[in-house]
N, C-alpha and C positions, 0 to 999 in steps of 0.2 A: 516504647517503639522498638523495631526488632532493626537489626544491623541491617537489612536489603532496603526497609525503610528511609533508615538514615541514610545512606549513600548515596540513591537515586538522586536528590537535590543535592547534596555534595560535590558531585561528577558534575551535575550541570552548573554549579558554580563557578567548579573550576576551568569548565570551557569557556568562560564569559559569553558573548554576545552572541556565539553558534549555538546555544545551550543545548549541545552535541545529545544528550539526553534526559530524556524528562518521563516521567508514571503518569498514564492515563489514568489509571486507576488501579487495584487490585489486580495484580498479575499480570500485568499490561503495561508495557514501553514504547516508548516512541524514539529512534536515534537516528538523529539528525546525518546528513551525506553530504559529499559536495557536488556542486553546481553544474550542470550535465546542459547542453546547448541544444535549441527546441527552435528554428525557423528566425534568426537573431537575435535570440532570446538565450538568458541562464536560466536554468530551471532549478531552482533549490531541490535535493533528495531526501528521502526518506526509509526508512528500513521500520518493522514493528514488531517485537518481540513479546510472545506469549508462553505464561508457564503453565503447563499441565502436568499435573503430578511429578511436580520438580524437575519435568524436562522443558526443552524448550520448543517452542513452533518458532520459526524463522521467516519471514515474509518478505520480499524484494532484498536480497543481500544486500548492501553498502559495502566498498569499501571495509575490510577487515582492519582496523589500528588495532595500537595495542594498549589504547584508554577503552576499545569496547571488548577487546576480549578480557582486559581488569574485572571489567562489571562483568561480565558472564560466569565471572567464573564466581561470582559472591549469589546468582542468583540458578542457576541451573547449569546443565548441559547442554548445546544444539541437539535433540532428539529429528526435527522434521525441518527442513529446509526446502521453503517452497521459491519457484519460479511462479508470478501469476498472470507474464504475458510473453509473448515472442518477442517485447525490448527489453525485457529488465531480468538478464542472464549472466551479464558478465563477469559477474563477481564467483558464479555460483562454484569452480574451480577452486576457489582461491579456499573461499569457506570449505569445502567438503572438504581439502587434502590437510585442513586445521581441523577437522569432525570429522575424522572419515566413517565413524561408525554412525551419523547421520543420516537418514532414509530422503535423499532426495525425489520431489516430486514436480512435475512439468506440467506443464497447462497442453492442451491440444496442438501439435504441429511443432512445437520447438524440440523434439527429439530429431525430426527430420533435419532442422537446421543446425542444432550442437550436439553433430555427431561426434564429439570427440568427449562428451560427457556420457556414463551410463546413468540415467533414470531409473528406479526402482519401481515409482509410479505417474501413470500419466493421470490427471483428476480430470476425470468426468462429472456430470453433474445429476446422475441418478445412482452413482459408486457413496459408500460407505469405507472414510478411512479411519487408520490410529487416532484421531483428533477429532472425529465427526460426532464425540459428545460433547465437545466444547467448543467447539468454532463449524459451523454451518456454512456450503459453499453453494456458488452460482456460476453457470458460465452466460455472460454476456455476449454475444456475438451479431455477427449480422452485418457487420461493416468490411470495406475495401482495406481498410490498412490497421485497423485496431480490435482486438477483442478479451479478453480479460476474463480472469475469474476471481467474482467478488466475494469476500468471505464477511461474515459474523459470530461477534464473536459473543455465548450468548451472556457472561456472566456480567459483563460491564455493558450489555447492549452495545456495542458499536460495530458501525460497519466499517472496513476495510476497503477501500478502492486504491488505483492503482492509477492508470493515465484517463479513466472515466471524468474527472472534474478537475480543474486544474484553476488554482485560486491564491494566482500571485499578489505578492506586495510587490510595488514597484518604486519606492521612494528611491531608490539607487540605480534606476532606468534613465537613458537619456529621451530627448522626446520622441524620439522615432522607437523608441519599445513603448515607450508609456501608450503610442496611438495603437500599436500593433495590439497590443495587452486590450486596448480597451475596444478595437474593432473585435478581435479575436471572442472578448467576452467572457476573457480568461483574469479580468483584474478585480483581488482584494478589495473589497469584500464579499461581491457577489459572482464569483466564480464560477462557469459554468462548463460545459464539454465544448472543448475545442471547437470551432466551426467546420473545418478541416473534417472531424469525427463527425460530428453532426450530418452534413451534405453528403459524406461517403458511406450512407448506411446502403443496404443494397435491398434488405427489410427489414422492417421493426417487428415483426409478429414477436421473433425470438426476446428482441429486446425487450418488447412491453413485458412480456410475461417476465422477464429480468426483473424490472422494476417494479412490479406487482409484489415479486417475493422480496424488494429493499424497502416496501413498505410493508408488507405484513410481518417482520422482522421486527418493526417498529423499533430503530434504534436511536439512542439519547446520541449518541457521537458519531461523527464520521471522521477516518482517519482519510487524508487527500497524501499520496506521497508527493507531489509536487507544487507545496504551497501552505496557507492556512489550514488548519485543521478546524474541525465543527464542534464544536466542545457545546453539548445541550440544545434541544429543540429539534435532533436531527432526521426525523421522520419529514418535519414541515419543511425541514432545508430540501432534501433529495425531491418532492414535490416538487420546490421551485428552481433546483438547479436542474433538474430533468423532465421538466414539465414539458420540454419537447416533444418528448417522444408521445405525448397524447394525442397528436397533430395526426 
């Protein structure tokens, strides 16, 4: 077993009960965030790390410690640092002036709002980037207040979402989140798109077609950054946690 092997479960030892970071599989992390507030609710974060050709892809920053820049530096370099919606930016300063030689990339619209950040690339969803032979991208859009781009990534099959599904535990909720979580439609184990997302779509054409390409992908995982992750079966999960939009 190679030293990057060993460590991944090492580090999440050592974090106990955050288990701050964990290996989805070959070339593929998951590191855990903290708790970010969503309509009286915490929202557990997430960040996902991919290596391609011994760099790194970066996806929704966390939070930079200095237990995850330890591991980064045992398994690559930040090469691409993606932004993949107009909420989940605000880190993205903090990593690039620790990477500055980094190629950061924006989702649709958020150069307009963090004007104070320069983007290298905005991702489109008919563009071709540095990483477009390893991880395959989507823009989901069509809604009043949320739109996202979803990636896959293809070697481990998994897809990547962002605030698309949201699949809280709530053991630590008092009753008034526990009902909120389960009106919402957002609770462990069957987690689905927010309602809120759901009723503010303005059209689905764009969307269907989204999810057309999250099933022809046909991926084993899905990573949720706010919540349980999909570990197996995940073609038939995204069916039933997105089965709305066939409506």
């Amino acid at each position: 077993m190679n030293k990057v092997a060993e460590l991944a479960p090492q580090l999440e030892r050592t974090h106990g009960a955050t288990r701050e970071i964990e290996a989805l599989g070959r070339n593929i992390w998951l590191v855990n965030g903290p708790e970010v507030p969503y309509l009286g609710l915490s929202l557990p974060t997430r960040m996902t790390l991919i290596r391609i050709k011994g760099q790194l892809w970066v996806h929704s920053p966390i939070p930079l410690t200095d237990s995850i820049k330890e591991f980064i530096r045992t398994i690559g370099q930040p090469a691409y640092i993606v932004a993949p919606n107009k909420l989940h930016h605000l880190h993205l300063r903090s990593w690039h002036f620790q990477y500055p030689n980094a190629t950061l990339f924006a989702p649709p619209g958020l150069r307009k709002k963090r004007k104070d950040i320069t983007f290298d690339f905005e991702i489109l969803p008919d563009r071709r980037y540095q990483w477009s032979d390893d991880i395959h991208h989507d823009h989901f859009k069509g809604n009043l207040f949320m739109d996202e781009l979803v990636f896959f990534h293809r070697s481990s099959r998994t897809l990547i979402l962002t605030d698309l599904i949201l699949n809280l535990k709530t053991d630590h909720f008092n009753w008034r989140q526990k009902l909120l979580a389960q009106f919402d439609q957002i609770r462990y184990p069957n987690g689905r798109t927010p309602r809120l997302y759901r009723y503010s779509m303005y059209t689905k054409s764009h969307a269907k077609k989204s999810y057309q390409q999250f099933l022809e992908w046909d991926p084993i995982n899905v990573v949720i950054n706010h919540g349980a992750c999909i570990r197996g079966n995940g073609k038939q999960e995204i069916e039933a946690r997105l089965g709305w939009l066939k409506n």
